[in-house]
mmJSON file of the N, C-alpha and C atoms, coordinates in Angstrom:
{"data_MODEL":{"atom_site":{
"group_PDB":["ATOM","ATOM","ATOM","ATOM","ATOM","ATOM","ATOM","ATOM","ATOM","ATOM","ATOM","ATOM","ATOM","ATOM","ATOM","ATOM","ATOM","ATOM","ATOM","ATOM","ATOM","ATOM","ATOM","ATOM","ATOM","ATOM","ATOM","ATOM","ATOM","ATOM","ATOM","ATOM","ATOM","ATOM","ATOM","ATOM","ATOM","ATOM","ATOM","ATOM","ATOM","ATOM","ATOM","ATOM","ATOM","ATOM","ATOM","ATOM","ATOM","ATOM","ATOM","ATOM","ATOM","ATOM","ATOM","ATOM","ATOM","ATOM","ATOM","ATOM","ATOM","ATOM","ATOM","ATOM","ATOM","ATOM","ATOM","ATOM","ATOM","ATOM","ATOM","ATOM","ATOM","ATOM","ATOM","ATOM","ATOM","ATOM","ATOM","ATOM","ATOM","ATOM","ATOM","ATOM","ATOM","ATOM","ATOM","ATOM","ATOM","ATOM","ATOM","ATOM","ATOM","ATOM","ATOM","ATOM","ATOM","ATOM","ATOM","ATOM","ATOM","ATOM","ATOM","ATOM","ATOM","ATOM","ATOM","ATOM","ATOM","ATOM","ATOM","ATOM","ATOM","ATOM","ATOM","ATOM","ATOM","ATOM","ATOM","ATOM","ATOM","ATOM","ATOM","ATOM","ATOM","ATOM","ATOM","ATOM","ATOM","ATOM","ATOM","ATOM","ATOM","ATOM","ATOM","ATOM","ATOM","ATOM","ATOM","ATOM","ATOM","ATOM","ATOM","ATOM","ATOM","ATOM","ATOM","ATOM","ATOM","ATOM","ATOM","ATOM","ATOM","ATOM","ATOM","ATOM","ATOM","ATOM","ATOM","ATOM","ATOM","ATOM","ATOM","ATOM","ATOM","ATOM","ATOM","ATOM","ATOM","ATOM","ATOM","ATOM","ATOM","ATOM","ATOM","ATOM","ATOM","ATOM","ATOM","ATOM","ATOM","ATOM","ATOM","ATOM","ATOM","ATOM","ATOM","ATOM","ATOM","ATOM","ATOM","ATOM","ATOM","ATOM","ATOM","ATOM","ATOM","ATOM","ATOM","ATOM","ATOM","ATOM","ATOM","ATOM","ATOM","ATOM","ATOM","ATOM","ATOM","ATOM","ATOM","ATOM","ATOM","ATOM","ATOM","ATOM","ATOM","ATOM","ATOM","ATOM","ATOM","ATOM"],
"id":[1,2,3,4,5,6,7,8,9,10,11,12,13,14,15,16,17,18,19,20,21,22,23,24,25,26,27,28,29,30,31,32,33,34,35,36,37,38,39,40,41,42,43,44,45,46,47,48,49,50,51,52,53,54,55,56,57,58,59,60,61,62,63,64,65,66,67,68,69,70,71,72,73,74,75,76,77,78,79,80,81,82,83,84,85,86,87,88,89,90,91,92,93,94,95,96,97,98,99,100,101,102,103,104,105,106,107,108,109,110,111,112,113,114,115,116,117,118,119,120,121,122,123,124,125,126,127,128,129,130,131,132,133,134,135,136,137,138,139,140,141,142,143,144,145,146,147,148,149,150,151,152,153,154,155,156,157,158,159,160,161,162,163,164,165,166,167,168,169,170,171,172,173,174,175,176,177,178,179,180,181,182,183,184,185,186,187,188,189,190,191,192,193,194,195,196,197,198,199,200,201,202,203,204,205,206,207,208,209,210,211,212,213,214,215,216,217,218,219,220,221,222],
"type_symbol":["N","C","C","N","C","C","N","C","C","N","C","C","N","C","C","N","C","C","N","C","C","N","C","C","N","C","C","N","C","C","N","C","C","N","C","C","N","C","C","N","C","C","N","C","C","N","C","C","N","C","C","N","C","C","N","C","C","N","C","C","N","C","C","N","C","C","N","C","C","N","C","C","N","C","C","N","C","C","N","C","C","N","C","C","N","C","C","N","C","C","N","C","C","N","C","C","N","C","C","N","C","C","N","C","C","N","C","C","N","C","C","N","C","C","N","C","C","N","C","C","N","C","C","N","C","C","N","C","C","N","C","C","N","C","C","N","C","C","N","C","C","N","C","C","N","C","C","N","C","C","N","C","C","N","C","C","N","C","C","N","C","C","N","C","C","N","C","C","N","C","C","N","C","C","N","C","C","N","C","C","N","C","C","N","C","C","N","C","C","N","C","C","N","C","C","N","C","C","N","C","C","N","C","C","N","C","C","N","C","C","N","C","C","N","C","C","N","C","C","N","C","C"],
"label_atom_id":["N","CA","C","N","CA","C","N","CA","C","N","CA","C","N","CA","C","N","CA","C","N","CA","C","N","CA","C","N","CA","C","N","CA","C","N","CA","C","N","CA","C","N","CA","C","N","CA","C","N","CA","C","N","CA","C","N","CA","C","N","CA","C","N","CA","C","N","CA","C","N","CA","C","N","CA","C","N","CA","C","N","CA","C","N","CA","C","N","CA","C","N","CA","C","N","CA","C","N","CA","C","N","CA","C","N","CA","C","N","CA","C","N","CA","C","N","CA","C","N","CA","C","N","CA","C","N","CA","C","N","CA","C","N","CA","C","N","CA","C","N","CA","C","N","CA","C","N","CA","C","N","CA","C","N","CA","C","N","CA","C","N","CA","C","N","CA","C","N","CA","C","N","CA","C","N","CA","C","N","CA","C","N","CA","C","N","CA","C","N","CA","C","N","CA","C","N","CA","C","N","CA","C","N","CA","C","N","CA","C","N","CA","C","N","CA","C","N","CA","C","N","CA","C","N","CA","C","N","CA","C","N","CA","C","N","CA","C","N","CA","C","N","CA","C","N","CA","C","N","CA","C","N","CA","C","N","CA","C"],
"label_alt_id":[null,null,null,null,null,null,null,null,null,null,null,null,null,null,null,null,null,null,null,null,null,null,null,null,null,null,null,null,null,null,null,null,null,null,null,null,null,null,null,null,null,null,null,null,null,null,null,null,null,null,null,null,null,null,null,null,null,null,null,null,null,null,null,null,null,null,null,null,null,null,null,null,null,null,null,null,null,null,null,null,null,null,null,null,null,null,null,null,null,null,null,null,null,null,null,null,null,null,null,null,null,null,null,null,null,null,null,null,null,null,null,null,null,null,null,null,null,null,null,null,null,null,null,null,null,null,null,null,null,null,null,null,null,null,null,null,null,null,null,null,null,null,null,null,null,null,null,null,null,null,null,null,null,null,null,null,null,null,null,null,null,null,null,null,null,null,null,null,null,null,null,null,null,null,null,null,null,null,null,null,null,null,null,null,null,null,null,null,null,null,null,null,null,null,null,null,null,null,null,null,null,null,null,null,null,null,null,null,null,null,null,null,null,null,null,null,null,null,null,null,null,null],
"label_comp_id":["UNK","UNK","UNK","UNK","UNK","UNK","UNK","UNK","UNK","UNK","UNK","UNK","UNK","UNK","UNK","UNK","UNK","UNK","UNK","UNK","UNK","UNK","UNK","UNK","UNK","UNK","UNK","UNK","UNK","UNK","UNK","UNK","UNK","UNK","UNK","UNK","UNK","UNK","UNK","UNK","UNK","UNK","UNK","UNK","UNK","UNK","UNK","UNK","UNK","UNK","UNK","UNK","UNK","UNK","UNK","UNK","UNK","UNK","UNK","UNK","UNK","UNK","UNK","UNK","UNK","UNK","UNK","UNK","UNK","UNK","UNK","UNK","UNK","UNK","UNK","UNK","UNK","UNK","UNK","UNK","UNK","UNK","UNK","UNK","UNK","UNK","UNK","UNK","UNK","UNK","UNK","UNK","UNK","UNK","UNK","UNK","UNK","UNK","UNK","UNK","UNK","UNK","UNK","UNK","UNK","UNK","UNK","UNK","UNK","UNK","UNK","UNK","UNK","UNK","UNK","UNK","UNK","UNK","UNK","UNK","UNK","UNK","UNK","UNK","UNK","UNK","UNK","UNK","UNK","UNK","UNK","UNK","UNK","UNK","UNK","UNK","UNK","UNK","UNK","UNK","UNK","UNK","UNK","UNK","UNK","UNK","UNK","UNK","UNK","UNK","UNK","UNK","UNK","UNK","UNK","UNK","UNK","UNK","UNK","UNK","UNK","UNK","UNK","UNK","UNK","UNK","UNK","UNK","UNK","UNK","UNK","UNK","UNK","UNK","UNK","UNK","UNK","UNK","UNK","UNK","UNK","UNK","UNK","UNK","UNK","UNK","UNK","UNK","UNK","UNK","UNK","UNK","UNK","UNK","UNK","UNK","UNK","UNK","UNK","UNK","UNK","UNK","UNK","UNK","UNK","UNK","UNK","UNK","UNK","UNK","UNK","UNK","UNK","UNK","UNK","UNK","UNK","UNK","UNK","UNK","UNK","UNK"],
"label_asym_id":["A","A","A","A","A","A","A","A","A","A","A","A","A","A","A","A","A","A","A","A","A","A","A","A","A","A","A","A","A","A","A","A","A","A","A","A","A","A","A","A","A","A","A","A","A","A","A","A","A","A","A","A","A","A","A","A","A","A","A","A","A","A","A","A","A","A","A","A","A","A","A","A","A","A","A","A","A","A","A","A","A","A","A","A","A","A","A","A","A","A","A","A","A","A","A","A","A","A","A","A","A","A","A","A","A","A","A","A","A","A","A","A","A","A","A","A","A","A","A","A","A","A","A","A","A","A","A","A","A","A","A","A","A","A","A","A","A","A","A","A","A","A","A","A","A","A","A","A","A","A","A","A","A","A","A","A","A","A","A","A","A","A","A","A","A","A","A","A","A","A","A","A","A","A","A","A","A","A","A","A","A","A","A","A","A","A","A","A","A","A","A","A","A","A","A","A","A","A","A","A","A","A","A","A","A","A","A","A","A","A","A","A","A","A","A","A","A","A","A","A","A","A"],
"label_entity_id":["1","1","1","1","1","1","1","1","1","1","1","1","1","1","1","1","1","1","1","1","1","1","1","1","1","1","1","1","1","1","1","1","1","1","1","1","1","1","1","1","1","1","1","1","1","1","1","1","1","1","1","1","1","1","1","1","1","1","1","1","1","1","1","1","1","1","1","1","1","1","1","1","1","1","1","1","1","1","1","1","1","1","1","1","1","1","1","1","1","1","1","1","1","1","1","1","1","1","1","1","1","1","1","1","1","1","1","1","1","1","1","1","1","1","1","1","1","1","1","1","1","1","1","1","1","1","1","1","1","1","1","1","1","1","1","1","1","1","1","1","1","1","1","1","1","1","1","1","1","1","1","1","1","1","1","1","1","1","1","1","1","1","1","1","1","1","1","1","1","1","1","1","1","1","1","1","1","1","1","1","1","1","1","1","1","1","1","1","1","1","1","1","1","1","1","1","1","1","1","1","1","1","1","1","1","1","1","1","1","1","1","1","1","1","1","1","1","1","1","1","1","1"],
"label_seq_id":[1,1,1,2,2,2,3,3,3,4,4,4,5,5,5,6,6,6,7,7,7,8,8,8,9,9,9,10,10,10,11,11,11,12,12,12,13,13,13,14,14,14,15,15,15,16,16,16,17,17,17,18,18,18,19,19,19,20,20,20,21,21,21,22,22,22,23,23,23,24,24,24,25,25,25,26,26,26,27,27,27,28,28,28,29,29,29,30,30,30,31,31,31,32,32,32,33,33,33,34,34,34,35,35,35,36,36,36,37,37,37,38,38,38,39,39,39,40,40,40,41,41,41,42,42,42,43,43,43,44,44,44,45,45,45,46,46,46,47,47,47,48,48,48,49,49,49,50,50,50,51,51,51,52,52,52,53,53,53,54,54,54,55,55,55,56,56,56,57,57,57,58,58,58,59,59,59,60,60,60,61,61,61,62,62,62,63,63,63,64,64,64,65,65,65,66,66,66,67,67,67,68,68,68,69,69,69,70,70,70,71,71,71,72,72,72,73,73,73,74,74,74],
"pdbx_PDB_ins_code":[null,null,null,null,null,null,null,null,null,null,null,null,null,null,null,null,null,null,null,null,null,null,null,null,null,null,null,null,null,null,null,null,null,null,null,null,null,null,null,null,null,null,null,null,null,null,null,null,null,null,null,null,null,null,null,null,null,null,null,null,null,null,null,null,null,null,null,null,null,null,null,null,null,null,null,null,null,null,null,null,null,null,null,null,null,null,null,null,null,null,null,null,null,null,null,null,null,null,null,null,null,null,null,null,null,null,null,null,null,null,null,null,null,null,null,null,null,null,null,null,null,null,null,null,null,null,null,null,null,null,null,null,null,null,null,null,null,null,null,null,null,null,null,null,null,null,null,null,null,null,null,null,null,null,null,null,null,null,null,null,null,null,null,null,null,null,null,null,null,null,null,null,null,null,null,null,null,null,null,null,null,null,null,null,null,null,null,null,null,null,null,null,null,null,null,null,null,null,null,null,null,null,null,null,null,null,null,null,null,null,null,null,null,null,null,null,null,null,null,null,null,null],
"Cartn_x":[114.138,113.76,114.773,116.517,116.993,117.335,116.88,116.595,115.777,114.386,113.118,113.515,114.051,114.666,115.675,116.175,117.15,116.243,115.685,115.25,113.925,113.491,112.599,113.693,114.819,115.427,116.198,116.3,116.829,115.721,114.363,113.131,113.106,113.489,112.869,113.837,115.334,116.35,116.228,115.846,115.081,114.003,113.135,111.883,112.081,113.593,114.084,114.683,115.253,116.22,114.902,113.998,112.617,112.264,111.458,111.068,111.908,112.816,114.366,114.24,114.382,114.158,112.863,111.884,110.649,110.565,110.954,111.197,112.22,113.241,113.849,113.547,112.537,111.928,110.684,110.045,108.923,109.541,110.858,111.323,111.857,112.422,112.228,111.726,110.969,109.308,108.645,108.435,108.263,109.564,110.847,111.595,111.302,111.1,110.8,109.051,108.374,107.22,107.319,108.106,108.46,109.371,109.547,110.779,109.886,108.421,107.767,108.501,109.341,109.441,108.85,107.365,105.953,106.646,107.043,107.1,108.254,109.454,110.1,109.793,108.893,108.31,106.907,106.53,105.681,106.995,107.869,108.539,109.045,109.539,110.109,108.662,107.426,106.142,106.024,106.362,105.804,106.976,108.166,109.281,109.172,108.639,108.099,107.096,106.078,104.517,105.181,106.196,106.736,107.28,107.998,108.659,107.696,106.765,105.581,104.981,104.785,104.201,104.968,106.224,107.146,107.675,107.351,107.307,106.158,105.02,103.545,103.933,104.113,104.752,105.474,106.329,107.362,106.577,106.004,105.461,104.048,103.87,102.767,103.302,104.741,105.75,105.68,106.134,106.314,105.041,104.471,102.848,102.297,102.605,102.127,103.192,104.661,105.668,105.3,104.657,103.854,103.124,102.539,100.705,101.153,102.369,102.545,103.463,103.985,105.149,104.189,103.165,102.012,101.458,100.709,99.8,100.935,102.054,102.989,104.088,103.311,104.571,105.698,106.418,107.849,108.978],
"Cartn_y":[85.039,84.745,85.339,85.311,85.839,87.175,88.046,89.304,89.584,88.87,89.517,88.893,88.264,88.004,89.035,89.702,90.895,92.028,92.308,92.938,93.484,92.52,92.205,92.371,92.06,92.204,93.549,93.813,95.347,96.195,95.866,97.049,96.792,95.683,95.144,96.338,95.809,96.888,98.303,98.369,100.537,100.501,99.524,99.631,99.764,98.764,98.754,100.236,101.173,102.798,103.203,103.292,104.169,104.156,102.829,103.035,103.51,102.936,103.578,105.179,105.619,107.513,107.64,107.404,107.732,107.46,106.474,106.751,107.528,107.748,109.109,110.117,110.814,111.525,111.928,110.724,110.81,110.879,110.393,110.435,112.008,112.233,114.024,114.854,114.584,115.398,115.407,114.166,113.98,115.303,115.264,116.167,117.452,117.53,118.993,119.815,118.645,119.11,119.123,118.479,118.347,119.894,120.204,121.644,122.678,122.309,123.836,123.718,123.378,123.728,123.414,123.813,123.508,123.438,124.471,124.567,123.316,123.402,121.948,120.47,120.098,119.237,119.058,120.204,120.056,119.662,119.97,119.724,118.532,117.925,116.747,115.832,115.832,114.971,115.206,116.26,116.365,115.798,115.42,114.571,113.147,112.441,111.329,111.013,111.886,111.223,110.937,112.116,111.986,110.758,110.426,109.183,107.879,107.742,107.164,106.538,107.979,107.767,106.669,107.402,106.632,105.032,104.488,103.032,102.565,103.253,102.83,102.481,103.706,103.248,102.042,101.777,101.027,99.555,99.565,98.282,97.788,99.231,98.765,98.178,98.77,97.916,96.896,96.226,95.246,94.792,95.226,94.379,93.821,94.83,94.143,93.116,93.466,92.828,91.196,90.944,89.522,89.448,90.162,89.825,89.268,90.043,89.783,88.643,88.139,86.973,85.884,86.033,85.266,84.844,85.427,85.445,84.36,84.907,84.268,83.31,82.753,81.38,81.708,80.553,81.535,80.08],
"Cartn_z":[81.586,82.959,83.937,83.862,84.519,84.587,83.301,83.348,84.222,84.173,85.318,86.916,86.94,88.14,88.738,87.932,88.392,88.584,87.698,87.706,89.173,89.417,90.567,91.825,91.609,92.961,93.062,91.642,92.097,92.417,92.194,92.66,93.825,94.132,95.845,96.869,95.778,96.885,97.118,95.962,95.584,96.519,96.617,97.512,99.2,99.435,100.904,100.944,99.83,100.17,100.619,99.442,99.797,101.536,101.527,103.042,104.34,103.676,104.621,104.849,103.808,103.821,103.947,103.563,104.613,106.171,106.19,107.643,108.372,107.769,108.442,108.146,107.02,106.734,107.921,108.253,109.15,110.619,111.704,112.446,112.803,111.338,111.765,111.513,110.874,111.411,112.139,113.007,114.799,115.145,115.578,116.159,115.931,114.485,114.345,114.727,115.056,115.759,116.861,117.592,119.138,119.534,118.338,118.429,117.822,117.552,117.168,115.397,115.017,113.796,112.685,112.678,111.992,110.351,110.066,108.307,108.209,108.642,108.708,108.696,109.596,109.388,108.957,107.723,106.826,105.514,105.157,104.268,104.039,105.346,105.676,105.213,106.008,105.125,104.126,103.372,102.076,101.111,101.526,101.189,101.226,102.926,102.385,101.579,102.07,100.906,99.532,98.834,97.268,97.407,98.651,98.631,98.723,99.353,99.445,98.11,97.089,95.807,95.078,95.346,94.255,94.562,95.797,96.251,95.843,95.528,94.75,93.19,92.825,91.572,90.968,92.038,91.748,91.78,92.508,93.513,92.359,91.309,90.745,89.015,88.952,88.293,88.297,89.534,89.478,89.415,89.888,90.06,88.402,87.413,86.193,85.596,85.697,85.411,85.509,87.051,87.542,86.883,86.222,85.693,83.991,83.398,82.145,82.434,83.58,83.385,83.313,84.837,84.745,83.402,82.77,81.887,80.381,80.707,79.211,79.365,80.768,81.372,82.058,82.36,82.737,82.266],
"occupancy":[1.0,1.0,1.0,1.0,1.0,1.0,1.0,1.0,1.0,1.0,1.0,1.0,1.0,1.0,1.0,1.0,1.0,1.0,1.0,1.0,1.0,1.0,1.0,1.0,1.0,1.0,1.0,1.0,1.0,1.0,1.0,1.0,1.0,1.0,1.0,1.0,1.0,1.0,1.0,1.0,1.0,1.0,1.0,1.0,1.0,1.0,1.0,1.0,1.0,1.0,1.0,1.0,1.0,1.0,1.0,1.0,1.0,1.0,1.0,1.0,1.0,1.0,1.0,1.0,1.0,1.0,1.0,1.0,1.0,1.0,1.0,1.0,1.0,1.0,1.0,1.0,1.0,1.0,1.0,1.0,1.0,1.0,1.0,1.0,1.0,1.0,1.0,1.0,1.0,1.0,1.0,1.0,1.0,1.0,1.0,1.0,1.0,1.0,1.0,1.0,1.0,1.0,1.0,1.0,1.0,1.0,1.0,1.0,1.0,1.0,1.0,1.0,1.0,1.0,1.0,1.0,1.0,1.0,1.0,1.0,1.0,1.0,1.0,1.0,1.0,1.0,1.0,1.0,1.0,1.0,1.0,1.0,1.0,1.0,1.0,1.0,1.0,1.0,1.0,1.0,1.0,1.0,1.0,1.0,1.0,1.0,1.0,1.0,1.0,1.0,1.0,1.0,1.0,1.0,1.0,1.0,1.0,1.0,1.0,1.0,1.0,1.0,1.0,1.0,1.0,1.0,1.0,1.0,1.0,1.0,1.0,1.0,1.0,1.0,1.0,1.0,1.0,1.0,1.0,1.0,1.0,1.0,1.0,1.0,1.0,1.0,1.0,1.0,1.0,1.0,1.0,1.0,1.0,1.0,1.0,1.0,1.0,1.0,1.0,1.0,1.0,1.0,1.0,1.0,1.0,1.0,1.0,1.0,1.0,1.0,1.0,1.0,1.0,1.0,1.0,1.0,1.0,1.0,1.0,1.0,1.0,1.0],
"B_iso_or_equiv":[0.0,0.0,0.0,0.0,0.0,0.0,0.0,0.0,0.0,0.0,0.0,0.0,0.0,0.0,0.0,0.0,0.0,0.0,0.0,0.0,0.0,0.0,0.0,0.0,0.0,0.0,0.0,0.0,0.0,0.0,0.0,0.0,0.0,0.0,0.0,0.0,0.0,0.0,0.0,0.0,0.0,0.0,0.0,0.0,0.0,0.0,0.0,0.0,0.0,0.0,0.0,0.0,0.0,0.0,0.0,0.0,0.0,0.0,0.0,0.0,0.0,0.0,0.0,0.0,0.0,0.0,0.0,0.0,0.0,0.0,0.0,0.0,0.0,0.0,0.0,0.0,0.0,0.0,0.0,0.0,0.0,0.0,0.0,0.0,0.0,0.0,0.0,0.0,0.0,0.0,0.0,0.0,0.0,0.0,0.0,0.0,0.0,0.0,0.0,0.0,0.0,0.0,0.0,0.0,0.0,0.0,0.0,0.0,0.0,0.0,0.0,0.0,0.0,0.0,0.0,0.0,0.0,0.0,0.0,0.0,0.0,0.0,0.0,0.0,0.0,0.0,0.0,0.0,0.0,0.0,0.0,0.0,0.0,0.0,0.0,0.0,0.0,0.0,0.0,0.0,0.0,0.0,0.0,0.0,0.0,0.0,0.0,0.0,0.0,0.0,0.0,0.0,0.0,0.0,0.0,0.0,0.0,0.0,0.0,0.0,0.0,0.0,0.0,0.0,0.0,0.0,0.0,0.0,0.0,0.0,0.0,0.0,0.0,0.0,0.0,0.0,0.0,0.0,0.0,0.0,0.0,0.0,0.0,0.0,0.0,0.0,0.0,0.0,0.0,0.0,0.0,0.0,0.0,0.0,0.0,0.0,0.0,0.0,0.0,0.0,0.0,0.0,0.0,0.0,0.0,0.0,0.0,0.0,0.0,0.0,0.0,0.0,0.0,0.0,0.0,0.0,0.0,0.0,0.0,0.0,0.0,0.0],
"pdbx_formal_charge":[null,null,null,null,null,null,null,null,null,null,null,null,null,null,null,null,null,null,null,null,null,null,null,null,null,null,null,null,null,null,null,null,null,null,null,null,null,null,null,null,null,null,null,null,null,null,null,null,null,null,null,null,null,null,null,null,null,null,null,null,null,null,null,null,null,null,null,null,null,null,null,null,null,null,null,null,null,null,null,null,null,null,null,null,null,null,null,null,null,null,null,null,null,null,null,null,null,null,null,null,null,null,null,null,null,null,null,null,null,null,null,null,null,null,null,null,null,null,null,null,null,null,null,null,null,null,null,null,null,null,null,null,null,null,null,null,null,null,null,null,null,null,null,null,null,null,null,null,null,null,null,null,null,null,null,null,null,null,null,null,null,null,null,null,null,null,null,null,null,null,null,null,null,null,null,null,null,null,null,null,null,null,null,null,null,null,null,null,null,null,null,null,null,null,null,null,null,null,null,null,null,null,null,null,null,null,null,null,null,null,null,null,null,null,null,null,null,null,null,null,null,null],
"auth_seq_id":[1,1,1,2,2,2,3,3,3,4,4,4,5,5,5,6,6,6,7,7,7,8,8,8,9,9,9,10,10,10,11,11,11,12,12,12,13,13,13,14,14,14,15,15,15,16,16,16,17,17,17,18,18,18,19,19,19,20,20,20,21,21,21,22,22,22,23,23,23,24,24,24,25,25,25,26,26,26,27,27,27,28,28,28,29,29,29,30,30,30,31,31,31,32,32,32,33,33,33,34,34,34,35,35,35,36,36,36,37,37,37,38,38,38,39,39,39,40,40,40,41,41,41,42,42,42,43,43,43,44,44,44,45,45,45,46,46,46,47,47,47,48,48,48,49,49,49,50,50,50,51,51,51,52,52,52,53,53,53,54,54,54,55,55,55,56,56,56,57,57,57,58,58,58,59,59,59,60,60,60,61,61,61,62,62,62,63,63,63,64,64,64,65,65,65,66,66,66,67,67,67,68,68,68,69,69,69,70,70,70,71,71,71,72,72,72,73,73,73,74,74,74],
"auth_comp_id":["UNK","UNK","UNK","UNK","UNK","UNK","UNK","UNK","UNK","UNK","UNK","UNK","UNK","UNK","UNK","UNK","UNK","UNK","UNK","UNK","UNK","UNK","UNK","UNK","UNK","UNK","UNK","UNK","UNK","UNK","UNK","UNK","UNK","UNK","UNK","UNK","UNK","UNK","UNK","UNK","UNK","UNK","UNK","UNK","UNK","UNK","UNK","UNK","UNK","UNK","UNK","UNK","UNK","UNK","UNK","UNK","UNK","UNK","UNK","UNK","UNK","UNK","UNK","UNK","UNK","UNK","UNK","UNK","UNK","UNK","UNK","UNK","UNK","UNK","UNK","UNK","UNK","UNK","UNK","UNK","UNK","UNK","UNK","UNK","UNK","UNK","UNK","UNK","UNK","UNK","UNK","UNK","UNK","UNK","UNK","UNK","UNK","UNK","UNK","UNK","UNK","UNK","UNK","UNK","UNK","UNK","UNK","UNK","UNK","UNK","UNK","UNK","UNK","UNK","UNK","UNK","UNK","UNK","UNK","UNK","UNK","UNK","UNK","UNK","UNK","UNK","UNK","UNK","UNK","UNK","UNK","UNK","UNK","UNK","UNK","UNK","UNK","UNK","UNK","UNK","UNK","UNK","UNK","UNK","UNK","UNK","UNK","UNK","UNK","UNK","UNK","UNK","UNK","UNK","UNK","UNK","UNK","UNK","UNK","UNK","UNK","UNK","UNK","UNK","UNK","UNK","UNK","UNK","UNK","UNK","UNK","UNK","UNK","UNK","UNK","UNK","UNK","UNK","UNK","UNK","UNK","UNK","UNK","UNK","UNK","UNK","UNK","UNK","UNK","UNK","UNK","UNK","UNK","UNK","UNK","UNK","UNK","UNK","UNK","UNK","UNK","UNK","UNK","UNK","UNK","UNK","UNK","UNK","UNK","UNK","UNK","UNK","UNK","UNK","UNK","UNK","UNK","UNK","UNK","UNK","UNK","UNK"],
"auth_asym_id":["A","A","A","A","A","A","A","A","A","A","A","A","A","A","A","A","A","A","A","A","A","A","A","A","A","A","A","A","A","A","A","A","A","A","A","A","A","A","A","A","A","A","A","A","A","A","A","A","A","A","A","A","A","A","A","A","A","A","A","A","A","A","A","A","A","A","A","A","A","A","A","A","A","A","A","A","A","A","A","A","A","A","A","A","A","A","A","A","A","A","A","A","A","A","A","A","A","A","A","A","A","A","A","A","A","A","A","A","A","A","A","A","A","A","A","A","A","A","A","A","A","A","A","A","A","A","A","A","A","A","A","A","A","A","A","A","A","A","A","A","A","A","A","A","A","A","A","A","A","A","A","A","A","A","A","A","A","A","A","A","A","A","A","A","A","A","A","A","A","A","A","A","A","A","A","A","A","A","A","A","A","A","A","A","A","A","A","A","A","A","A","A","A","A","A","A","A","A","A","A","A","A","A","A","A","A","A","A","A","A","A","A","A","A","A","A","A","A","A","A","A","A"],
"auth_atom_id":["N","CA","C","N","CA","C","N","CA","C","N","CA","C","N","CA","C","N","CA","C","N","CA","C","N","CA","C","N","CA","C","N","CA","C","N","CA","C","N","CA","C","N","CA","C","N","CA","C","N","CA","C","N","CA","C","N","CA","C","N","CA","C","N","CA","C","N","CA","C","N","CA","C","N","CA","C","N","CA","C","N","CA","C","N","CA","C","N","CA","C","N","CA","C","N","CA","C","N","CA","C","N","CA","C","N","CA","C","N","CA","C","N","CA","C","N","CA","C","N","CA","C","N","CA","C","N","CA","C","N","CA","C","N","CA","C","N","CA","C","N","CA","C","N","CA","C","N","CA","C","N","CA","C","N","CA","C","N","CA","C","N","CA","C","N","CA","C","N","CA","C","N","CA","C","N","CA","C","N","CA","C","N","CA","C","N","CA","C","N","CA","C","N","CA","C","N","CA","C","N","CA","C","N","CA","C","N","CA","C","N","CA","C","N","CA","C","N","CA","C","N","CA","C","N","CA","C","N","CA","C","N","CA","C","N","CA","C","N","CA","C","N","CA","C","N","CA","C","N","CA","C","N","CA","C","N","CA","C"],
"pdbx_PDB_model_num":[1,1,1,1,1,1,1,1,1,1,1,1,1,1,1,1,1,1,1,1,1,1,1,1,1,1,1,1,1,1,1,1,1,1,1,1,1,1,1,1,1,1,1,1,1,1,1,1,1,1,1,1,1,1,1,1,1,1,1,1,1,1,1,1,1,1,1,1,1,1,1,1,1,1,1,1,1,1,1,1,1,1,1,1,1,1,1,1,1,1,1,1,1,1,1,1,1,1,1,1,1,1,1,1,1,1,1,1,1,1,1,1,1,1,1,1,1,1,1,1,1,1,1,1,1,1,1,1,1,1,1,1,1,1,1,1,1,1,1,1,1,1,1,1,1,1,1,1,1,1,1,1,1,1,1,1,1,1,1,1,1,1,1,1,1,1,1,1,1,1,1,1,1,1,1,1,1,1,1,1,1,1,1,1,1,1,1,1,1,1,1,1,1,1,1,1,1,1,1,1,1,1,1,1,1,1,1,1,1,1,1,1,1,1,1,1,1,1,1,1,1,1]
}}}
């Protein structure tokens, strides 16, 4: 139990870096469209979306992690 308890809170904290860098990912890609620098802030989105995916992922981790703690008590 206190394994999955760590464990859940260290995804949570990976989950708070993620959105963190997507959003500075997405903040300058606003600047760099505001500056014309089109291919720049196609790179910068195409940095968050990867970042995007990988908070799905994570989130769908945990999501079964619940379903198997669920299902076998705790």
């Amino acid at each position: 139990m206190q394994y999955q308890r760590l464990h859940v809170m260290d995804s949570l904290k990976q989950a708070r870096q993620i959105i963190r860098r997507v959003k500075l990912f997405i903040s300058q890609a606003l600047v760099a469209v505001r500056n014309e620098e089109i291919e720049h802030a196609e790179i910068l989105a195409e940095k968050a979306i990867t970042h995007l995916e990988q908070l799905a992922r994570l989130l769908d981790e945990l999501e079964r992690g619940a379903r198997k703690g669920g299902r076998h008590g705790r």
